[in-house]
N, C-alpha and C positions, 0 to 999 in steps of 0.2 A: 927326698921323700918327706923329709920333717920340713921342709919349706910346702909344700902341695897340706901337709895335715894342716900346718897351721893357715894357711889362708882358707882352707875348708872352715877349720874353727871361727876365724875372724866370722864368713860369711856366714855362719849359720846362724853363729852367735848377735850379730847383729839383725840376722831375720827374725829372730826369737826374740829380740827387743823390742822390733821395729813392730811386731804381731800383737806384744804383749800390751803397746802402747795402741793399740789400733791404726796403727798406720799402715794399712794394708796392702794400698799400692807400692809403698816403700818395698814391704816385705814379699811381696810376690818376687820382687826384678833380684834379691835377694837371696831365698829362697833357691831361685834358678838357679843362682851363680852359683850355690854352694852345691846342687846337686849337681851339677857339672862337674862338681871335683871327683875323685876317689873318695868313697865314702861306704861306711858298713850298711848292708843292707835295711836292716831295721834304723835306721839313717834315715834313706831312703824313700820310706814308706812313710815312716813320720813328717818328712817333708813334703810327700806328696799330697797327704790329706791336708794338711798345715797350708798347700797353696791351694787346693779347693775349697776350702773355709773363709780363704780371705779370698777367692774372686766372689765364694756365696753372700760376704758382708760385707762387698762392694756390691753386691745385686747382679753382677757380670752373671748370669745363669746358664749362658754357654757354656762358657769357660770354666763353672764350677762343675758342669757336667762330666768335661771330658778330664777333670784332672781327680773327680770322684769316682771315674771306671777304675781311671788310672790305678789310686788306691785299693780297688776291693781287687781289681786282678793282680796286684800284688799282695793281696793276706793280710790287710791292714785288719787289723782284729775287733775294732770297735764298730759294734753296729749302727752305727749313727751315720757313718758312711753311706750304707743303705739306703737309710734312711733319706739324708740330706740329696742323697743321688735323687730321688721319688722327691723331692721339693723344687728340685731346680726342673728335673721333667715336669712336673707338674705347671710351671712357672713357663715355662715355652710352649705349652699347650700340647702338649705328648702324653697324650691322657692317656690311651693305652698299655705305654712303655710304662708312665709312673703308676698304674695299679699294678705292672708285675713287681717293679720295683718294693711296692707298699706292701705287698704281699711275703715278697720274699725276707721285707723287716719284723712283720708278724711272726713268722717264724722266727727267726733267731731274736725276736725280744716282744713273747708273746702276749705279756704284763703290760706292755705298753700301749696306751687308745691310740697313738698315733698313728702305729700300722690300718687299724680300722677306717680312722676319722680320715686320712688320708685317700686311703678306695672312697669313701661315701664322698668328700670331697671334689674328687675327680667327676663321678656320676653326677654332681648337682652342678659342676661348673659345665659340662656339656650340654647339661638337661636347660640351664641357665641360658645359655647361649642359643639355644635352639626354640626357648621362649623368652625374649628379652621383653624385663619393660617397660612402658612409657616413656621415659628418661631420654631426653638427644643429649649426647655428647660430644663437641669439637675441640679439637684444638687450638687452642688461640695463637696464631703461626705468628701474630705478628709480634707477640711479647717472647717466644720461645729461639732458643741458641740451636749450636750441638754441644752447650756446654747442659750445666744443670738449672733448670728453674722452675720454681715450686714457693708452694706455703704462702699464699696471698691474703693478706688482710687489706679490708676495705678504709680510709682515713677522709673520708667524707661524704655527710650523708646523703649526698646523689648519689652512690657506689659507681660513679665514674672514676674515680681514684682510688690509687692499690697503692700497694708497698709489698716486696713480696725477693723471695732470696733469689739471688743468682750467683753463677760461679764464673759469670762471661766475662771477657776480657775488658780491661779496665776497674777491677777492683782495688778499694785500699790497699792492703797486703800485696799484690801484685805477686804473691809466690806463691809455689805450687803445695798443696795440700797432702801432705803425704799418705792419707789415707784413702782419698778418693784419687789422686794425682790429676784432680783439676786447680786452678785458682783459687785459693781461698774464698768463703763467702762472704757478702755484703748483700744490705737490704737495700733494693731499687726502686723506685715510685716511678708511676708512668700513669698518663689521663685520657681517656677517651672522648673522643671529641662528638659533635653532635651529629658527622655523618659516619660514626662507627670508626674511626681510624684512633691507636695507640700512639701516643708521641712514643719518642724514641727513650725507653728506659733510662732512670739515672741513679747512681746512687745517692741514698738520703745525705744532705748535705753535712759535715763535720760538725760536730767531735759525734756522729752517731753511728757511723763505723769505725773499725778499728782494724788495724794488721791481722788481727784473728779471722775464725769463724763469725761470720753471724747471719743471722737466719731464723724462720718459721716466726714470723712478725704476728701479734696479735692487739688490734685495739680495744678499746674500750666503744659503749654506744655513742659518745655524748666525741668520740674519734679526737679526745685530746691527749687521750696518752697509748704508748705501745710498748708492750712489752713483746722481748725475745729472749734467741735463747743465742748465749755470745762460748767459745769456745775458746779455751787459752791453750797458749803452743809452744809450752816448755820443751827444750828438747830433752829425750830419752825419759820423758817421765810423764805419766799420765795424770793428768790432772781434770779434765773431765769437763764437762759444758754447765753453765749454769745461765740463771735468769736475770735478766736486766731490764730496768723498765727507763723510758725517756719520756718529758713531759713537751708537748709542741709549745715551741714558740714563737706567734703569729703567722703568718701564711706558711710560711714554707722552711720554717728554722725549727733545732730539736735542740732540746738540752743535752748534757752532757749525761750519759746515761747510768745510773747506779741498780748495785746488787740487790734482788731479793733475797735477803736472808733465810733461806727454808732449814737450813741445819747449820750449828756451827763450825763442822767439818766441809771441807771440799772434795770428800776424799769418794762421791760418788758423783755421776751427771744429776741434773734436772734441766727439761728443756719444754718445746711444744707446750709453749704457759696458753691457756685460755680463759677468758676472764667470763665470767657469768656475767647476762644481762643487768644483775643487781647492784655490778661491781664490789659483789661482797665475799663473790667465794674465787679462788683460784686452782685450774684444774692444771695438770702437769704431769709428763712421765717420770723417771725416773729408776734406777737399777737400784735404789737405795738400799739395807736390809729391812725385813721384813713384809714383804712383797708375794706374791704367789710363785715368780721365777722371769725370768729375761728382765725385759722394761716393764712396768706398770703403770698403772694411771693412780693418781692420787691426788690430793685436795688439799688447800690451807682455807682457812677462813679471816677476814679482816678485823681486825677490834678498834672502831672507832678511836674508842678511851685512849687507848693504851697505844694505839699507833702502831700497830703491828700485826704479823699475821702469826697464828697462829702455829702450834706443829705439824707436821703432816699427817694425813690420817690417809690410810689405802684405801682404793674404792669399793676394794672387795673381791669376792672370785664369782658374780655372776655377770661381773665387766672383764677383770683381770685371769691370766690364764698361768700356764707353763709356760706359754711362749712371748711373745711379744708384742705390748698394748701401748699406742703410740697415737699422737696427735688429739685430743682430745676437744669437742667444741659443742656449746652449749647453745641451743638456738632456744629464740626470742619464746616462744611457743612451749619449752620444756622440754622438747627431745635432745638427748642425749645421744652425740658420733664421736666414734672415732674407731682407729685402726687398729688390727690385729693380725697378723699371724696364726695365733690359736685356736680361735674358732675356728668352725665350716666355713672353705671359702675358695674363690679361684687359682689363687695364685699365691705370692709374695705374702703384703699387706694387703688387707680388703678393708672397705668400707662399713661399719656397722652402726646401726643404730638402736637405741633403749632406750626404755620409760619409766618414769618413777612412780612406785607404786608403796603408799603405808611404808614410806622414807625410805625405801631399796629402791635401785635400780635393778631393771629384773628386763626381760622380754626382748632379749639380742636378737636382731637380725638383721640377716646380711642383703644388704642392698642391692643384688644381683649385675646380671648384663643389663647395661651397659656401666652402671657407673662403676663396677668393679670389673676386674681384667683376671687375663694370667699373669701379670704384671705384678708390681707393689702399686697400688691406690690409698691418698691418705692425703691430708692437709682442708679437709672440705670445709667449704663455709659459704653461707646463707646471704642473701643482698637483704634480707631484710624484711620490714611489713612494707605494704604499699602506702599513699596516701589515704586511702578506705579503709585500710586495716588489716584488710589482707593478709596472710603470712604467703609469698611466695615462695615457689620452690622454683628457685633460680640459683646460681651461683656459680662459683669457683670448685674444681676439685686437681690432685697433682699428681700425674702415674707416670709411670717410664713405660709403660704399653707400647705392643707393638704400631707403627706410626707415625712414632712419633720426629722430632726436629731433633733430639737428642739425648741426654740422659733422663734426668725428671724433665717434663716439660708441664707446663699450667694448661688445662681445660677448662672451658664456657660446661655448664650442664643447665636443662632446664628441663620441666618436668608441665609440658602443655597441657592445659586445663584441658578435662573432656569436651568435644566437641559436638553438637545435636543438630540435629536436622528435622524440619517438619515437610510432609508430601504428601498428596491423594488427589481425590479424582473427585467432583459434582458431577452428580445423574438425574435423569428426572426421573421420580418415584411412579411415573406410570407407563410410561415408556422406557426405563432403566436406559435413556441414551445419554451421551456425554455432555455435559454444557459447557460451554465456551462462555467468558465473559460474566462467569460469576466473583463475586468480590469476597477477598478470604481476609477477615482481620484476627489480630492475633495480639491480646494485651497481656500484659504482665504483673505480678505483684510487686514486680520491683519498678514499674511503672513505663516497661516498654510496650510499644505500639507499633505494630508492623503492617503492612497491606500486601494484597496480592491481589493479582486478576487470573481465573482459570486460561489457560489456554487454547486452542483448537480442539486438543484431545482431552477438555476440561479438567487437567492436571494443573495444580500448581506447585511450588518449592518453595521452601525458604532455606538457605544454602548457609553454611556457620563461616560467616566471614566477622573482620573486626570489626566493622562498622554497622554490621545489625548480627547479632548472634543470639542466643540463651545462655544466659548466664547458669551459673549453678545455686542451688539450694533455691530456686523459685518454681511457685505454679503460676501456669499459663491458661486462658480461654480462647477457644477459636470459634469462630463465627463464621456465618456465608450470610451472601444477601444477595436479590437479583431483582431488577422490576418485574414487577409482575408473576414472581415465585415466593413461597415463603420455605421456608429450614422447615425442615419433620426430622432430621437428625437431630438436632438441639448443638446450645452450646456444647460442645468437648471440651473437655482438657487432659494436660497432662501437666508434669512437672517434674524437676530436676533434680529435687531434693535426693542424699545421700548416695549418688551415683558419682563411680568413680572412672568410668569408661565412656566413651563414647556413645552415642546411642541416636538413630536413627526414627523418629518417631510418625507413623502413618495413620491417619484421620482422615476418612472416605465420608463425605457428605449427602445426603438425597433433599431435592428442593421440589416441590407442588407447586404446581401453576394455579394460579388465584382466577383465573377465567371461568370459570366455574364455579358455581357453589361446593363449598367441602361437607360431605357427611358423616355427623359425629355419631360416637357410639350409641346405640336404643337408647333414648329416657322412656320410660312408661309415668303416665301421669293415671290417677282416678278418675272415673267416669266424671267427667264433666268439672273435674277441677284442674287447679295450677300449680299448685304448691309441689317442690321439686324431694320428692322422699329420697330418705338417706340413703336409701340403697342407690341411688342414683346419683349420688354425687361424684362417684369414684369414678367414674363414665368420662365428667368431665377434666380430669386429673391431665391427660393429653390437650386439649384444648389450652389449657392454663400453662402448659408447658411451653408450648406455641407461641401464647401470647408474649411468655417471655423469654424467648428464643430469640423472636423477631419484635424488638421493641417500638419498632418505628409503622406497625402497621396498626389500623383502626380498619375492625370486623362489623359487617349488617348481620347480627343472629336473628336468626328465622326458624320459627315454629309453625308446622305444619299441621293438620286437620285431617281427617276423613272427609269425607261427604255430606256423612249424615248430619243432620239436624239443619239450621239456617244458614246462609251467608253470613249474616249481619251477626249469629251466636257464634260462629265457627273465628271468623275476625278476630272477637274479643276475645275469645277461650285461646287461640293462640297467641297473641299478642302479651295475657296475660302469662301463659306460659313460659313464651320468651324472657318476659321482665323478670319471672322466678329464676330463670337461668343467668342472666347479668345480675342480679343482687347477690344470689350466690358468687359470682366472678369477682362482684365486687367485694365481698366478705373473704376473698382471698388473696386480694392485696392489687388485683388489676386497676389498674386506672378507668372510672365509670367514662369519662370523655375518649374512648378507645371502642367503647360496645354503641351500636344503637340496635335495641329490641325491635324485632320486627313482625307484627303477625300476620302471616300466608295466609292462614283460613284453609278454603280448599284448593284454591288457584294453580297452583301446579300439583294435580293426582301423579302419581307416579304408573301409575295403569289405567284399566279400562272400570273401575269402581265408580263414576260420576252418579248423579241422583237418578233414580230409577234402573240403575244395573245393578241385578243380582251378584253379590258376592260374597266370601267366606268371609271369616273374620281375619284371616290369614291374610287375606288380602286387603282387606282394610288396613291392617295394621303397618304395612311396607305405607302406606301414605302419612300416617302418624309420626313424623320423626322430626328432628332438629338440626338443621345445619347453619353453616355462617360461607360471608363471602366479604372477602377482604376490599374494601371501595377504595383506601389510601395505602400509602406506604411512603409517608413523609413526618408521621407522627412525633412530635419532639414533645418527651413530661416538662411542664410548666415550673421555674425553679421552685416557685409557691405552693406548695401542694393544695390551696384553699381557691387557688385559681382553676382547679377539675370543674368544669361544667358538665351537668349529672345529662343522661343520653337523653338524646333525642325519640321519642317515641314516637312509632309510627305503625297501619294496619292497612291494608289495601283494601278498596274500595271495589265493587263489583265488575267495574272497568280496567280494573286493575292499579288505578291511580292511588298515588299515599297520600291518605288523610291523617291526622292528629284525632283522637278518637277523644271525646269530651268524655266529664265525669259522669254526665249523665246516661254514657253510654255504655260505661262498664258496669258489667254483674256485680254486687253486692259482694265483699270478700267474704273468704271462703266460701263460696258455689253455692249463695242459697238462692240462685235465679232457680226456677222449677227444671229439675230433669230432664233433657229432651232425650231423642236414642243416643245410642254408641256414639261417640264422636273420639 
């Protein structure tokens, strides 16, 4: 019996060491052996939870599930059990199971938000999942094991080249990690090539690994130095991970890697270093004291002068929680990511991101489905600006989600620009039928130019491909044009500015056929004058729109008559009329070699009013009006403006034939030729 107690002892006692140093996987196989012996109840239990705690911080969440029943159907009496049981449910996506769970920790530790935050948590990763967005996320199979790999920094700035941890066969160390019981880590570089293929992973060349841990690689912009975080492996005694930085030298060589000094004790971790775009601040987690609880995120700053960084200074608690704030990364742009536990979130770690505002970080939020899981997600990091300037949302991020090739494995994310489309239909404005073979142009302020041709069912598209698309934050004009039609719709636009979704944009056209004379709206002029009164100008406001809708046409404006009075006074009285109406045209920016004034007279009556039939004045009046008829539609403005040749005037003669009417043949301005009737 005293031989069975003391090897119980041996084993247990060495699980409690092996637990206390974080050597998890050590302690689980441990752990078993001793419960297998004869052992006191309350033994028992303690040990059961003791091995669901280390399969939960090895991330095993199966495993921590069935040996966390295990403890509460034994009376394990701390409710944290409960608890932890609704995390790892939670973590497998048993979203239902972990809100009874969460529930029933509310109860028995009612003071605490995590019962709460836990239900709400469950509800928003569902509600998450069933609206994901934007974001594609893959796997990058060809860089991933069934070992572990994660934590990718980019080390030149094509972001073809990584560096990033793995725990795959062939590491420095070569021996098994007792708290994860895979390989020790090392940091691996691998480069993609120009038809998308990963060379075969290697680790960073010597003295930049070592027999330890090492892992969660961060560069610098300028990609000549990396720091990480290196983990030393006393036995039986914890000693904890800290930060190490190596300087590149030349193509593919690193120095020998030295310590960041963050404290003069070793006697807590610091790891997941990220360095600020300015390379002046350094972000980092850390269990240190002083913290809000678990890891936190905390900060040194660099001193030129002095050569050295700073003390630590905590980030705060609207970054930092109770729980656990990890991986920290600072993008070019100013937002601020990284991982949590504590906050609202899917699973494990989740992704978050915050902004700085009047020197806090403040405005957490959690970056949903897809780039978070019910998984742990964390390690994320940005490819950078583009050549334009760009900030894209591309990158790298590192989850053990279900999926995957093995434990951590590395994923591609990218977040596709909205997408736009332009569509509609040309009609003809008197026939409302479809036109075929209208021309749709489409320019840009960022200086694109697109065409189209309507088709059979006078529909055209412009479809968001890479090689003609709309970009974002511009506006756009679209135009039609057709021989022998002009646009009465006018240019359209629209524009892309501060749209973050895709958006499908439809612009229906109508075109007039120019075969005809077009009739503008009433002008009424004074008995026997020309001059075009203000109330009348606004008539013309459609016409001018026209003109410059369709720039390439040149108008015959034609002023019309009554009956009454002469041929030969009627001629001149509209002609002069007409010319009031292009001078005007002209005082509003049209080009005068675009109009030529034309005066009708009475030549075409619109009824049965000719000289000698009785009519109202109502009906006089339908003959008195102004239209135009389009002659060209080839018109190109002169780059010279002083090259405008002023219109051509012209009156028809009693045969109908155009003459050039002499000065001597015009009335005296302002109408002081004697009064004839109505005209």
């Amino acid at each position: 019996m005293a031989t069975v107690a003391s090897a119980q002892n041996k084993f247990l006692k060495a699980a409690d060491e092996a637990y206390k140093n974080a050597q998890y996987s050590e302690a689980i196989e441990l752990y078993k052996k001793a419960s297998s012996k004869k052992i006191k109840k309350d033994q028992k239990v303690e040990i059961t939870f003791k091995t669901a705690e280390a399969y939960r911080r090895n991330h095993d969440y199966k495993n921590a599930e069935v040996w966390y029943k295990k403890a509460i159907k034994a009376k394990y009496d701390d409710p944290l059990a409960t608890l932890y049981l609704a995390d790892a449910l939670k973590a497998q996506e048993k979203y239902d199971e972990a809100v009874v769970s969460y529930n029933d920790y509310k109860k028995l530790a009612p003071s605490d938000p995590r019962g709460e935050n836990g239900v709400e948590s469950c509800k928003l990763a569902q509600k998450w999942k069933d609206a994901p967005t934007k974001y594609s996320v893959e796997n990058v199979s060809q860089l991933n094991t069934k070992y572990n790999d994660w934590g990718v920094a980019y080390t030149k700035k094509n972001f073809k080249d990584i560096a990033f941890t793995s725990s795959r066969e062939g590491t420095t160390g070569n021996e098994l990690d007792p708290w994860l019981g895979q390989s020790t880590e090392d940091v691996f570089e691998a480069k993609l090539d120009k038809n998308g293929k990963w060379s075969t992973p290697a680790p960073l060349a010597a003295p930049f690994n070592s027999k330890m841990n090492e892992g969660s690689p961060s560069s610098n912009n300028k990609y000549t130095l990396l720091y990480f975080t290196r983990c030393s492996e006393k036995k039986d005694k914890t000693v904890g991970c800290q930060i190490f930085l190596s300087k590149k030298k030349g193509a593919t060589a690193w120095d020998e890697p030295t310590q960041i000094m963050l404290s003069p004790e070793d006697s807590f971790s610091c790891g997941d270093p990220a360095l600020s775009p300015t390379e002046d601040t350094l972000f980092f987690s850390s269990d240190m004291p002083g913290g809000q609880g678990g890891t936190d995120i905390w900060f040194v700053t660099y001193d030129k002068k002095k050569k050295e960084w700073s003390k630590p200074t905590n980030l705060g608690n609207t970054i930092n929680t109770t729980g656990n704030e990890r991986f920290p990364y600072l993008h070019d742009d100013g937002t601020f990511y990284f991982s949590s536990d504590g906050h609202l979130g899917m699973g494990g770690l989740d992704i978050f991101q915050a902004k700085k505002a009047s020197g806090k970080w403040g405005g957490v939020a959690n970056m949903k489905y897809p780039m978070n899981s019910s998984g742990d997600d964390f390690g994320i990091v940005f490819q950078g600006q583009s050549p334009t300037g760009d900030f894209l949302e591309k990158g790298y991020l590192s989850s053990n989600r279900k999926g995957g090739k093995g434990g951590d494995d590395i994923y591609s994310f990218m977040l596709p620009p909205p997408c736009f489309t332009l569509q509609g239909v040309a009609r003809n404005e008197q026939t409302k039928e479809v036109m075929p073979g209208v021309k749709v142009t489409v320019t840009g302020s960022d200086g694109t130019a697109l065409e189209a041709i309507t088709d059979a069912t006078g529909s055209y598209m412009f479809e968001c491909k890479p090689t003609a698309k709309f970009k974002l934050n511009t506006s756009f004009e679209v135009n039609v044009s057709k021989d022998k039609f002009i646009n009465t719709t006018g240019i359209s636009k629209f524009d892309t500015k501060g749209l973050e979704e895709s958006k499908d944009f439809v612009l229906d056209f109508m075109l007039l056929t120019t075969d005809k004379p077009i009739k503008l709206p009433l002008i009424l002029f004074e008995l026997a004058k020309w001059e075009l009164q203000p109330q009348y100008q606004d008539s013309l406001n459609g016409l001018i729109k026209t003109m410059n809708d369709n720039p390439s046409i040149v108008i015959e404006l034609r002023s019309h008559t009554d009956s009454r009075s002469s041929f030969k006074y009627n001629e001149e009285l509209s002609f002069k009329r007409s010319q009031s109406v292009v001078d005007y045209l002209i005082s509003k920016g049209i080009a005068g070699d675009r109009m030529m004034p034309k005066g009708m007279g009475e030549y075409e009556l619109l009824n049965k009013c000719k000289d000698g039939v009785k009519c109202t004045e109502e009906e006089h009046q339908v003959n008195r009006r102004t239209d135009f008829k389009v002659i060209r539609n080839d018109y190109v403005a002169p780059k010279d403006p002083s090259k405008i040749v002023a219109p051509k005037i012209i009156i028809e003669d009693e045969d109908g034939e155009e003459v050039e009417p002499t000065p001597t043949d015009a009335p005296a301005p302002g109408g002081t030729t004697p009064t004839p009737p109505k005209n």
